[in-house]
PDB file of N, CA, C and O in Angstrom:
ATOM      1  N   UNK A   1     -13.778 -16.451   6.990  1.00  0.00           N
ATOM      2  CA  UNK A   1     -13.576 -15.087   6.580  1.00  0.00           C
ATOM      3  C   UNK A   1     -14.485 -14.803   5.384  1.00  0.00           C
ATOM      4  O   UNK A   1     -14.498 -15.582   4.431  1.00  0.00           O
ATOM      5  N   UNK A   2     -15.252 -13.698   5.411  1.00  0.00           N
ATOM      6  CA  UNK A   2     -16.097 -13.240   4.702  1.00  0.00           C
ATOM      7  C   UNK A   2     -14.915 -12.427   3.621  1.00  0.00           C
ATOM      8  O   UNK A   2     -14.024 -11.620   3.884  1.00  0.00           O
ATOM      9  N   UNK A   3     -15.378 -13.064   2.271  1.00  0.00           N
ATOM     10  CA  UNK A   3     -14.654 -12.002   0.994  1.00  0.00           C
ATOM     11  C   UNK A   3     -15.516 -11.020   0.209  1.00  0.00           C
ATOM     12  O   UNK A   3     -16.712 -11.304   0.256  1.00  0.00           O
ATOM     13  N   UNK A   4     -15.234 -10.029  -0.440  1.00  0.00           N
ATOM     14  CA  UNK A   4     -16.281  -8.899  -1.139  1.00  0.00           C
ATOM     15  C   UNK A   4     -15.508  -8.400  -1.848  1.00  0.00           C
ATOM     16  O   UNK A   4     -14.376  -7.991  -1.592  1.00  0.00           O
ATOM     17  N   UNK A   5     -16.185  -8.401  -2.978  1.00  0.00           N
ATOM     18  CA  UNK A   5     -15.258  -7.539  -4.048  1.00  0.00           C
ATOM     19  C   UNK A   5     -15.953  -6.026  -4.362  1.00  0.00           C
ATOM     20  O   UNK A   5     -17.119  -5.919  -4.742  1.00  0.00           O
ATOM     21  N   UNK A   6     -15.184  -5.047  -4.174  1.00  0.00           N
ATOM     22  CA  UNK A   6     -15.875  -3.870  -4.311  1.00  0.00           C
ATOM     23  C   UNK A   6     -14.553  -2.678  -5.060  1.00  0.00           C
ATOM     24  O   UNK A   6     -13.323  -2.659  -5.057  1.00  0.00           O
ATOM     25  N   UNK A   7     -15.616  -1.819  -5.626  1.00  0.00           N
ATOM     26  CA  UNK A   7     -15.071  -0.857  -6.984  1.00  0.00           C
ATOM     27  C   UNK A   7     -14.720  -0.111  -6.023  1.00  0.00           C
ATOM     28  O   UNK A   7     -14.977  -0.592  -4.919  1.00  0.00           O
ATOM     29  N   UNK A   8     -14.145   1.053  -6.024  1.00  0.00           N
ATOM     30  CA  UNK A   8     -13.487   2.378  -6.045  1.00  0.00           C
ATOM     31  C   UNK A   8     -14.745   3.329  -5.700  1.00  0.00           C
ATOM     32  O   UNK A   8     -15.452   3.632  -6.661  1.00  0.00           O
ATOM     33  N   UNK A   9     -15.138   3.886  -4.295  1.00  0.00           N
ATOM     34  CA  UNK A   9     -16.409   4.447  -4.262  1.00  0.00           C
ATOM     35  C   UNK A   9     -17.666   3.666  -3.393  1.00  0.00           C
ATOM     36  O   UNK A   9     -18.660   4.168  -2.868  1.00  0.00           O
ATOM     37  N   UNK A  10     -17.349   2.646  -3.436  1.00  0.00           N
ATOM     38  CA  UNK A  10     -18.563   1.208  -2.773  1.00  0.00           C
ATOM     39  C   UNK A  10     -18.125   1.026  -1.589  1.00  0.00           C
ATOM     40  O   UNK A  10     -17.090   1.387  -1.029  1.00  0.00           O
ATOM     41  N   UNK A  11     -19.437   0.144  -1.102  1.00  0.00           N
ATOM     42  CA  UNK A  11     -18.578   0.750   0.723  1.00  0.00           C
ATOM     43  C   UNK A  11     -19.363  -0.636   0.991  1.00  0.00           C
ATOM     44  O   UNK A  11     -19.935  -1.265   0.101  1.00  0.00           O
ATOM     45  N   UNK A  12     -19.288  -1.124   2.723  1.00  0.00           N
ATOM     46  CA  UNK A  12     -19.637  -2.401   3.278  1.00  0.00           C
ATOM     47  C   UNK A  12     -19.993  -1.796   4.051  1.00  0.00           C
ATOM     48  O   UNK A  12     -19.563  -0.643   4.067  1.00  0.00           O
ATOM     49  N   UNK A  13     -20.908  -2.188   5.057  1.00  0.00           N
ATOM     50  CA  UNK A  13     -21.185  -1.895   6.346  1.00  0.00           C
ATOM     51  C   UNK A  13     -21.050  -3.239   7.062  1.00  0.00           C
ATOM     52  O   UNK A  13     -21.396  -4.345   6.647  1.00  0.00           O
ATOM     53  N   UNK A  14     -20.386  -2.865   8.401  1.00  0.00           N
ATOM     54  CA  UNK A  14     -20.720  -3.553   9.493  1.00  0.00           C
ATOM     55  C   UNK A  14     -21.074  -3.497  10.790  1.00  0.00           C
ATOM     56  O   UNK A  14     -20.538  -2.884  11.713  1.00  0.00           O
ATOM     57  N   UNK A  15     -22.597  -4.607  10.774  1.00  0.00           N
ATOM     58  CA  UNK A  15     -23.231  -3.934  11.942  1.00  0.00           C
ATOM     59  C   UNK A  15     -23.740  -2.718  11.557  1.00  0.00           C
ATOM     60  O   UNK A  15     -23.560  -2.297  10.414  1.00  0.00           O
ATOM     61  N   UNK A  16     -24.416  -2.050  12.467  1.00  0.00           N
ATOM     62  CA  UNK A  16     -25.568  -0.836  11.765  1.00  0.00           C
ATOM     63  C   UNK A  16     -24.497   0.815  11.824  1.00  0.00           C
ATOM     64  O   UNK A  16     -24.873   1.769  11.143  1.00  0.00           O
ATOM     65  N   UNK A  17     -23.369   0.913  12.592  1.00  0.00           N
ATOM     66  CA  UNK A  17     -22.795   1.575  13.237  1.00  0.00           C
ATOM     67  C   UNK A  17     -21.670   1.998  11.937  1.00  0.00           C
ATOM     68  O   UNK A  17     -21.661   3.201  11.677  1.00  0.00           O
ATOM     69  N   UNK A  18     -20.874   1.253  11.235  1.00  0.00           N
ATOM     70  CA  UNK A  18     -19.354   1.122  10.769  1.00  0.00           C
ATOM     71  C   UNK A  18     -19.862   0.656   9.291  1.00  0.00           C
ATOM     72  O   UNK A  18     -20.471  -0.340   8.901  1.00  0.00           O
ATOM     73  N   UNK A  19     -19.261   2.000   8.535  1.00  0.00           N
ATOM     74  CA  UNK A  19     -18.804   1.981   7.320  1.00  0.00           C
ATOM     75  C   UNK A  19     -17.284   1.816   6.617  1.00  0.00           C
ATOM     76  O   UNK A  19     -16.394   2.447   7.187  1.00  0.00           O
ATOM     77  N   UNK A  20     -16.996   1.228   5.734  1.00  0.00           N
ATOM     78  CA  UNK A  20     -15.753   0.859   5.441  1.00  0.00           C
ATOM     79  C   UNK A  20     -16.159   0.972   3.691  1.00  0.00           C
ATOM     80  O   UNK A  20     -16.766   0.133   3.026  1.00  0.00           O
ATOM     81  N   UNK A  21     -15.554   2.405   3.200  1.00  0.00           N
ATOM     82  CA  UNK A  21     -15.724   2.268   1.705  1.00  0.00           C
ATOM     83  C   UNK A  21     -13.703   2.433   1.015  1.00  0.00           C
ATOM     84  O   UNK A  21     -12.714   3.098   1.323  1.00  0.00           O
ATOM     85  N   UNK A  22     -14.022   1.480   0.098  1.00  0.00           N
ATOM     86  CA  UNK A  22     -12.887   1.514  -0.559  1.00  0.00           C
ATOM     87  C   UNK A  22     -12.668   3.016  -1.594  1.00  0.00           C
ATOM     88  O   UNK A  22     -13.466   3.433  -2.433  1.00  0.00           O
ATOM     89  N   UNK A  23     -11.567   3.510  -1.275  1.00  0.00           N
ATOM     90  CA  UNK A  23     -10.915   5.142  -2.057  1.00  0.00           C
ATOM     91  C   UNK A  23     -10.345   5.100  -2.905  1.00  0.00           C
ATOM     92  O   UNK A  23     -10.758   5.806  -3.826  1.00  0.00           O
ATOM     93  N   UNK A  24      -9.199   4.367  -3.139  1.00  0.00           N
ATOM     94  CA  UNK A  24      -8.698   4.649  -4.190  1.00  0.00           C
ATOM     95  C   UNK A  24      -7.387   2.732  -4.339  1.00  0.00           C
ATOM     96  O   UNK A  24      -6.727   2.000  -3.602  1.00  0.00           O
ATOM     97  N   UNK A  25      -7.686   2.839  -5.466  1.00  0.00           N
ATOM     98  CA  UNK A  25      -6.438   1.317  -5.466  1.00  0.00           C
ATOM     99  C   UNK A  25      -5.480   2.023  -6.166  1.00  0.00           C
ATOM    100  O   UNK A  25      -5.629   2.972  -6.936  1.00  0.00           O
ATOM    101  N   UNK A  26      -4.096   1.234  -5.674  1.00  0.00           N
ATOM    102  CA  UNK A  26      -2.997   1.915  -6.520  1.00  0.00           C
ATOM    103  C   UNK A  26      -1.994   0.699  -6.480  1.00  0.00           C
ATOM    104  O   UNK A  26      -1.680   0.303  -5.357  1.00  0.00           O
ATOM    105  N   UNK A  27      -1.507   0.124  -7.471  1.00  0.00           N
ATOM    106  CA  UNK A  27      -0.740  -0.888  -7.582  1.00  0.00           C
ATOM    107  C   UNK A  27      -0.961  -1.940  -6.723  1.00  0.00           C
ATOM    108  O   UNK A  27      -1.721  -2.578  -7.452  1.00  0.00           O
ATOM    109  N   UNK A  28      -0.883  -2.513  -5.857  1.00  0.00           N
ATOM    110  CA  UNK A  28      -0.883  -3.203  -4.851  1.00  0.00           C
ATOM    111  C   UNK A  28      -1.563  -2.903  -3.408  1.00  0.00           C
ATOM    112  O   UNK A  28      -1.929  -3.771  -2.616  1.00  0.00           O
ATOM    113  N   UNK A  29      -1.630  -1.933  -3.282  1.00  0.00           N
ATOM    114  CA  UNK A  29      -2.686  -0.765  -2.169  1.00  0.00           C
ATOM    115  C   UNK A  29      -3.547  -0.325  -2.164  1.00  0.00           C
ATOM    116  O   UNK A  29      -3.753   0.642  -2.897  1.00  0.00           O
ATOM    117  N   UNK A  30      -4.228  -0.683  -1.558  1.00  0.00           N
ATOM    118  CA  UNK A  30      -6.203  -0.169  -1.090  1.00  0.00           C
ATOM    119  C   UNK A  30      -5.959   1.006  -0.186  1.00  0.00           C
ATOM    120  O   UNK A  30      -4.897   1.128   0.425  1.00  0.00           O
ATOM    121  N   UNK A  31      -7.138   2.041  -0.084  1.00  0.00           N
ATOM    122  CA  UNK A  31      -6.854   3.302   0.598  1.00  0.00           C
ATOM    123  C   UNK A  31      -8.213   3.175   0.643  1.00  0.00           C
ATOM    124  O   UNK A  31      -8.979   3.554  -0.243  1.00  0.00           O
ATOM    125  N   UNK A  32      -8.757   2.230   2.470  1.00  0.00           N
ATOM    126  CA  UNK A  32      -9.866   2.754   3.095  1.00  0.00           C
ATOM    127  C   UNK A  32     -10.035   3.611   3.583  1.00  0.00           C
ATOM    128  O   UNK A  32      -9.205   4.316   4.156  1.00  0.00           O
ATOM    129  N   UNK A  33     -11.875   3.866   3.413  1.00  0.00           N
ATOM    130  CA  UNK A  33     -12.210   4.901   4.243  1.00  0.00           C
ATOM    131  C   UNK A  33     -12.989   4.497   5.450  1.00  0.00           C
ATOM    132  O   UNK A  33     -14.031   3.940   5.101  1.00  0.00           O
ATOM    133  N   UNK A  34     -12.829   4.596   7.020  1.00  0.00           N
ATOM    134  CA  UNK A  34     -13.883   4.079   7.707  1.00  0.00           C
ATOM    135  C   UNK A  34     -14.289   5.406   8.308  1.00  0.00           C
ATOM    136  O   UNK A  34     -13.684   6.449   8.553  1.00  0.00           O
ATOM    137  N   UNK A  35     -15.878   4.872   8.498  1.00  0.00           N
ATOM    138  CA  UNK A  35     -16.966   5.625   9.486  1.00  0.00           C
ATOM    139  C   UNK A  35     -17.200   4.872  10.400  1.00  0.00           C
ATOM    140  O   UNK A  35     -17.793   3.807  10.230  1.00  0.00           O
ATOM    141  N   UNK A  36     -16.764   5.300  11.571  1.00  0.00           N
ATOM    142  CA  UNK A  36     -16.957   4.118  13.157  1.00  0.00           C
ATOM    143  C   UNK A  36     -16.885   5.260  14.339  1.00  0.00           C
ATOM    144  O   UNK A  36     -15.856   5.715  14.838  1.00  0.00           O
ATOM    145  N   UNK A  37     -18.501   5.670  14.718  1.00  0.00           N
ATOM    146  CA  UNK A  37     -18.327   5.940  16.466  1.00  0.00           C
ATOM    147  C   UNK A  37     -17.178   5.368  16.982  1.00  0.00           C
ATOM    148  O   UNK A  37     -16.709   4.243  17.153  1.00  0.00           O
ATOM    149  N   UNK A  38     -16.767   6.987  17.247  1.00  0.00           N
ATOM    150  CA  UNK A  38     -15.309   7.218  18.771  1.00  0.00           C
ATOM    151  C   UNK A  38     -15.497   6.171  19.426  1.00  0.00           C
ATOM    152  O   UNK A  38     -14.383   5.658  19.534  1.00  0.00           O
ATOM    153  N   UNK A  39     -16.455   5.366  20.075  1.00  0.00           N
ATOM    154  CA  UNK A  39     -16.102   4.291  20.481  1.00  0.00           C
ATOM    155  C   UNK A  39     -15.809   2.752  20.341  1.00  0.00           C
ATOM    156  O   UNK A  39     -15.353   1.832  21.020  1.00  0.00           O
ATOM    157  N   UNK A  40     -16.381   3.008  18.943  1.00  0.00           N
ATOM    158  CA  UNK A  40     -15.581   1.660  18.413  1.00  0.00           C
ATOM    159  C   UNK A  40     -14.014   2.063  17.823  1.00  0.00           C
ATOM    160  O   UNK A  40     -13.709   2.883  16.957  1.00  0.00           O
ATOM    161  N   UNK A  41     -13.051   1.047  18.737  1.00  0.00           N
ATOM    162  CA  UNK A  41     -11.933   1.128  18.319  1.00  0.00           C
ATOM    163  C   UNK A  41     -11.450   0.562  16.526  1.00  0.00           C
ATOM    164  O   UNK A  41     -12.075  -0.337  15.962  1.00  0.00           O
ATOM    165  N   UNK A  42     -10.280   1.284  15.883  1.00  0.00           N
ATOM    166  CA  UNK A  42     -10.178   1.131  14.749  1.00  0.00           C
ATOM    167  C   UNK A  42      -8.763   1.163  14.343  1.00  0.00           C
ATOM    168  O   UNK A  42      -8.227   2.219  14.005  1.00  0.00           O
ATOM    169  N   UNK A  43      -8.284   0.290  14.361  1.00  0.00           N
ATOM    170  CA  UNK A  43      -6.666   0.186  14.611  1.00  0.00           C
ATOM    171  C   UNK A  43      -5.717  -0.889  13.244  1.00  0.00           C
ATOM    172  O   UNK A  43      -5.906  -1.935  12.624  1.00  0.00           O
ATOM    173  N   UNK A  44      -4.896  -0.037  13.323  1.00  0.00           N
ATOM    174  CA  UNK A  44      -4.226  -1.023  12.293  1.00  0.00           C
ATOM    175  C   UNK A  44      -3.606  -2.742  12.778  1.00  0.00           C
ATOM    176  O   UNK A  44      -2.793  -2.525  13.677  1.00  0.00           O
ATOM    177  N   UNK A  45      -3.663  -3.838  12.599  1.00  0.00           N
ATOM    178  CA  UNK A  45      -3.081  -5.035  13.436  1.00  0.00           C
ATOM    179  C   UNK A  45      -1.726  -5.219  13.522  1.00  0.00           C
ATOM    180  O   UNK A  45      -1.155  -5.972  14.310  1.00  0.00           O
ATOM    181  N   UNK A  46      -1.058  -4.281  12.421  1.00  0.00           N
ATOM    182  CA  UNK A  46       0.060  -4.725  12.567  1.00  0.00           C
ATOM    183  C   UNK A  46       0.527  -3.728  14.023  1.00  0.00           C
ATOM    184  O   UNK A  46       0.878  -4.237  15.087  1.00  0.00           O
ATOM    185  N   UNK A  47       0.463  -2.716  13.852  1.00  0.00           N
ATOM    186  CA  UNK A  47       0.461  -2.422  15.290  1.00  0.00           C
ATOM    187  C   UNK A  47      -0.050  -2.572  16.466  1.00  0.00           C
ATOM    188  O   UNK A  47       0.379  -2.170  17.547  1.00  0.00           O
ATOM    189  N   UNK A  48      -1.413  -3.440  16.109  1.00  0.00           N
ATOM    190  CA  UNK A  48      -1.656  -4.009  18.280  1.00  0.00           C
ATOM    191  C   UNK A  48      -0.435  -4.984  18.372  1.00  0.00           C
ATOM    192  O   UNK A  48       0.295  -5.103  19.355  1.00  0.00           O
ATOM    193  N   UNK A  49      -0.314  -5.772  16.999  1.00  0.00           N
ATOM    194  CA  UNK A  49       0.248  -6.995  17.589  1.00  0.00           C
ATOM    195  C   UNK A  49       2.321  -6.301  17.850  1.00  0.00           C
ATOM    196  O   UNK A  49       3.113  -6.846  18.619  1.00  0.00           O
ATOM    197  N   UNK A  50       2.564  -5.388  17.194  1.00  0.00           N
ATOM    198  CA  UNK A  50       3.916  -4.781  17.942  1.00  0.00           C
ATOM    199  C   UNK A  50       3.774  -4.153  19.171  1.00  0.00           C
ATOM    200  O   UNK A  50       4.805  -3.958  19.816  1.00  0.00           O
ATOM    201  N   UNK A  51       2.830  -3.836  19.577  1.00  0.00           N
ATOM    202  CA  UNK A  51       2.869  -3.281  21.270  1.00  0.00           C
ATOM    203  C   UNK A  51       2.324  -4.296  21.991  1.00  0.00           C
ATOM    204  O   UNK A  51       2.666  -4.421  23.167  1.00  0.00           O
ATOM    205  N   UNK A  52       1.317  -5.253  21.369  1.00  0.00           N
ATOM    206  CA  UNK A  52       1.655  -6.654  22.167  1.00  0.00           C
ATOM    207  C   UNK A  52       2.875  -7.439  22.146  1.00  0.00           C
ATOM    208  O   UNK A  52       3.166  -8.265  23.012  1.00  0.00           O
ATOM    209  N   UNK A  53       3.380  -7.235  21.416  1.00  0.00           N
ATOM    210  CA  UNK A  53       4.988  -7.865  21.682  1.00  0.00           C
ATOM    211  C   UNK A  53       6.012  -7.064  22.510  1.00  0.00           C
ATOM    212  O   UNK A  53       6.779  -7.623  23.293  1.00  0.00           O
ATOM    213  N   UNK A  54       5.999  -6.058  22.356  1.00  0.00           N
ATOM    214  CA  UNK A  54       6.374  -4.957  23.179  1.00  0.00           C
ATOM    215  C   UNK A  54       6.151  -5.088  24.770  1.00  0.00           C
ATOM    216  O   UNK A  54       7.086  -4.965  25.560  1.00  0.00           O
ATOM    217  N   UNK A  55       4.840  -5.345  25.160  1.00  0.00           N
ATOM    218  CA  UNK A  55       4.366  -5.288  26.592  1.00  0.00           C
ATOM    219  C   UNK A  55       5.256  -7.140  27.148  1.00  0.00           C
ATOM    220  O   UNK A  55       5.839  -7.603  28.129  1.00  0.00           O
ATOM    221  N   UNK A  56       4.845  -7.568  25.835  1.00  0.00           N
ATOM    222  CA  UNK A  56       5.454  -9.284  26.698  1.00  0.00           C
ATOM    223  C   UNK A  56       6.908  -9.303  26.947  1.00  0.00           C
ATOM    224  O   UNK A  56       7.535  -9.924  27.805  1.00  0.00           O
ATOM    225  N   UNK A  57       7.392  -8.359  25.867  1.00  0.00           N
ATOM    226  CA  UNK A  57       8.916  -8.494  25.962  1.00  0.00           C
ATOM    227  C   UNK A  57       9.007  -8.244  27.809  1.00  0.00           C
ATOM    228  O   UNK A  57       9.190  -8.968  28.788  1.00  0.00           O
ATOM    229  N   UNK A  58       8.712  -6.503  27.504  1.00  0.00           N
ATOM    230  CA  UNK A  58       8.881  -5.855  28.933  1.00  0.00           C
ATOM    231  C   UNK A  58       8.498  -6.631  30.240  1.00  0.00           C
ATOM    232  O   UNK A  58       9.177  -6.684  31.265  1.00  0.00           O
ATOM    233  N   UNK A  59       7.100  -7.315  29.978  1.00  0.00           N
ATOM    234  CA  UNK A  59       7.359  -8.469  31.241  1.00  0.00           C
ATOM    235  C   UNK A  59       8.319  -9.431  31.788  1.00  0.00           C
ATOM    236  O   UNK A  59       8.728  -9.695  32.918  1.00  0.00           O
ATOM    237  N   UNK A  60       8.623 -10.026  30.163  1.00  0.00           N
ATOM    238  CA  UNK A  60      10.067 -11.116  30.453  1.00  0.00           C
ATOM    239  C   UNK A  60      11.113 -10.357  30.576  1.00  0.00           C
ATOM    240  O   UNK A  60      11.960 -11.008  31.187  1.00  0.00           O
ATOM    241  N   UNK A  61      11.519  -9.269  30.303  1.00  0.00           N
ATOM    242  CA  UNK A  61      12.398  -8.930  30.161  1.00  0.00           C
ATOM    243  C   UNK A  61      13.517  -8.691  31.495  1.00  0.00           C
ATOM    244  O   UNK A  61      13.249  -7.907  32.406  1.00  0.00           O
ATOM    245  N   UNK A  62      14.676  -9.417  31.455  1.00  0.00           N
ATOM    246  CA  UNK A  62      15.798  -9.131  32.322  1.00  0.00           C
ATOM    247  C   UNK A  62      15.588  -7.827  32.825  1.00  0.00           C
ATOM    248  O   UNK A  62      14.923  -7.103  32.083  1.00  0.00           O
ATOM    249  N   UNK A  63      16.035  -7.265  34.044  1.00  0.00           N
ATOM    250  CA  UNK A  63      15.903  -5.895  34.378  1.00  0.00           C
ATOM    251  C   UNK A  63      17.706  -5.222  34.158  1.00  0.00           C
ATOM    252  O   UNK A  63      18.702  -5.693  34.707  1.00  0.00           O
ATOM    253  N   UNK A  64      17.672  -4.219  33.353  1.00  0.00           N
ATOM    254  CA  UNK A  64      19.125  -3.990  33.327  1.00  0.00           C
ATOM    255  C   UNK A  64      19.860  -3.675  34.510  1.00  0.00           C
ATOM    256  O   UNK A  64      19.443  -2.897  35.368  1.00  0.00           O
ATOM    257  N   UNK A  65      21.185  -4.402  34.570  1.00  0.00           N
ATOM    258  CA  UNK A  65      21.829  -3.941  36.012  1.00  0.00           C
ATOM    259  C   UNK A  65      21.875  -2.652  36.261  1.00  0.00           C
ATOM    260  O   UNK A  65      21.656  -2.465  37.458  1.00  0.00           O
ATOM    261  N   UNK A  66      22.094  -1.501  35.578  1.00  0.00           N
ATOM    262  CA  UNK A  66      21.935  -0.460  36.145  1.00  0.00           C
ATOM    263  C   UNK A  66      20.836   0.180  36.799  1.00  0.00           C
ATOM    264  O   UNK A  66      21.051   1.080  37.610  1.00  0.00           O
ATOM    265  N   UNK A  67      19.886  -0.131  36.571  1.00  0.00           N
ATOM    266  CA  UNK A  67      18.474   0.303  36.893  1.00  0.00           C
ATOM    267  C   UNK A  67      18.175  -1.004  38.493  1.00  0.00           C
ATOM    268  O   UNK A  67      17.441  -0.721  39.440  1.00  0.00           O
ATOM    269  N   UNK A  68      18.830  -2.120  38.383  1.00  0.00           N
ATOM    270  CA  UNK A  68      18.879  -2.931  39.566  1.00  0.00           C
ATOM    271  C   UNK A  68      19.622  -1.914  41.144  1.00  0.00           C
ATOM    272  O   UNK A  68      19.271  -1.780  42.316  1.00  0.00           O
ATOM    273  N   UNK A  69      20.711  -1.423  40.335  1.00  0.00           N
ATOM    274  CA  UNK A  69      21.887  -0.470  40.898  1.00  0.00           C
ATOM    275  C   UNK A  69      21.197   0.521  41.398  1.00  0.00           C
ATOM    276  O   UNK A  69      21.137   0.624  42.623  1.00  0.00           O
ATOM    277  N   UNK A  70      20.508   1.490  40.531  1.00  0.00           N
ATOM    278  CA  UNK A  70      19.712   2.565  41.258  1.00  0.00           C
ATOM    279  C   UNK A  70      18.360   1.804  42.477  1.00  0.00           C
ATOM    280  O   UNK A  70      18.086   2.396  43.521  1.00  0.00           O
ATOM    281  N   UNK A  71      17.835   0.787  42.181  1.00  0.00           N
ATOM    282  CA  UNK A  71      16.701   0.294  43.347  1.00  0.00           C
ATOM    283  C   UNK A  71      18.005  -0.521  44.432  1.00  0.00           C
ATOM    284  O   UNK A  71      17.745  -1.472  45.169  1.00  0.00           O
ATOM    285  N   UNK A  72      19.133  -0.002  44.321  1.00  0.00           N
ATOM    286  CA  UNK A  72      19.655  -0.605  45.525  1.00  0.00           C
ATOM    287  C   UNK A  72      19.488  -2.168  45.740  1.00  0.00           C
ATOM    288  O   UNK A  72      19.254  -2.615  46.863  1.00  0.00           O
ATOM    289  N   UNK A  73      19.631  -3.067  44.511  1.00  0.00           N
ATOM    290  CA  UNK A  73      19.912  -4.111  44.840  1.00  0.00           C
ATOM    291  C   UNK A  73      20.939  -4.958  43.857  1.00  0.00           C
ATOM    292  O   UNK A  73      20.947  -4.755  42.643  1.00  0.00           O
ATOM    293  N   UNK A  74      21.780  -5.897  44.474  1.00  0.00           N
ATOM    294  CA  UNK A  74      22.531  -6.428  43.796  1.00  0.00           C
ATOM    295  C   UNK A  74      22.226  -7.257  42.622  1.00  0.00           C
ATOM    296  O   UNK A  74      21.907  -8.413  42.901  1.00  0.00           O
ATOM    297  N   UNK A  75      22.252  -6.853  40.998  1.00  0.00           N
ATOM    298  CA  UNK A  75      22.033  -7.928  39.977  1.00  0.00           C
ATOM    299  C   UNK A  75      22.608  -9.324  40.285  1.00  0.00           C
ATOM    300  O   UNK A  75      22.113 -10.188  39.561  1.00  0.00           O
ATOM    301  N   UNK A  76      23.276  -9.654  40.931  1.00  0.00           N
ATOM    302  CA  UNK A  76      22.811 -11.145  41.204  1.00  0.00           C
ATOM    303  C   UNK A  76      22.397 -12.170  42.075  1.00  0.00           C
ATOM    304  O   UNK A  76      22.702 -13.356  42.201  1.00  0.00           O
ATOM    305  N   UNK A  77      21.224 -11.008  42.935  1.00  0.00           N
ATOM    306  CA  UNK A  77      20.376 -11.487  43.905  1.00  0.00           C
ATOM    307  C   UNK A  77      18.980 -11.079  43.841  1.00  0.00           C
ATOM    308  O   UNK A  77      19.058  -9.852  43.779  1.00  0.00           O
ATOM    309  N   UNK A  78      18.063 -11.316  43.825  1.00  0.00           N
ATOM    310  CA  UNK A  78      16.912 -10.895  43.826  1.00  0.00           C
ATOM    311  C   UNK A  78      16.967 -10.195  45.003  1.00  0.00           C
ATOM    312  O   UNK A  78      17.946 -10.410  45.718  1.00  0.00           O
ATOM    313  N   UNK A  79      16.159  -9.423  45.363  1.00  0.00           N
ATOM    314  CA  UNK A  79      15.495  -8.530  46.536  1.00  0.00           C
ATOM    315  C   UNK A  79      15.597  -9.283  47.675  1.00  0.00           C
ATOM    316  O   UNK A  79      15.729 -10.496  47.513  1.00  0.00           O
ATOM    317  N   UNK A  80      15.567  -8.848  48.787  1.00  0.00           N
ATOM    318  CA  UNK A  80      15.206  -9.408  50.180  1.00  0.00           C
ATOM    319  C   UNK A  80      14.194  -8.447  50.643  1.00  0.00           C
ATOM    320  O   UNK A  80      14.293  -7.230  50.487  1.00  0.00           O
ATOM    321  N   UNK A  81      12.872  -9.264  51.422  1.00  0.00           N
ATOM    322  CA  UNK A  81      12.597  -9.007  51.923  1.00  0.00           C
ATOM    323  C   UNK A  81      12.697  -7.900  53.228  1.00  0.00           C
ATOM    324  O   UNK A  81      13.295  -8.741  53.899  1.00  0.00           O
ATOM    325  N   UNK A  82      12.661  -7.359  53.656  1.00  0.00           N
ATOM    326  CA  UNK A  82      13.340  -6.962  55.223  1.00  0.00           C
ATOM    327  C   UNK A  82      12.330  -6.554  56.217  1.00  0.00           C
ATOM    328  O   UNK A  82      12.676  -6.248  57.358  1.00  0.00           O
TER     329      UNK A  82
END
């Protein structure tokens, strides 16, 4: 991991495309600014990684009996073929 220390106003680039200047510090909190073409994605991690947990849950996840009930099959049989 690359470290940089930068003032209030100073910016990094990465790659020729994406600017990232630091705005304002306040106690414990940085307030970036980025410049990144619509197509580079720019996302906070703590949220990919909650809707990646989100999507795995929903894969593992038990199917609730009622929703078994409406597709017409018994929660404690899987499907049959027919």
């Amino acid at each position: 991991m690359l470290v940089l220390t930068r003032k209030v106003g100073e910016s990094l680039l990465i790659g020729d495309e994406v600017e990232v200047t630091l705005v304002e510090v306040r106690g414990d909190s940085v307030k970036l600014g980025i410049q990144a073409p619509r197509s580079v994605g720019v996302w906070r991690k703590e949220l990919v990684q909650e809707v990646a947990r989100e999507n795995l849950q929903a894969t593992r996840g038990d199917v609730p009996t009622q929703v078994l009930r409406w597709l017409g099959r018994s929660p404690d049989r899987p499907s049959e073929k027919k």
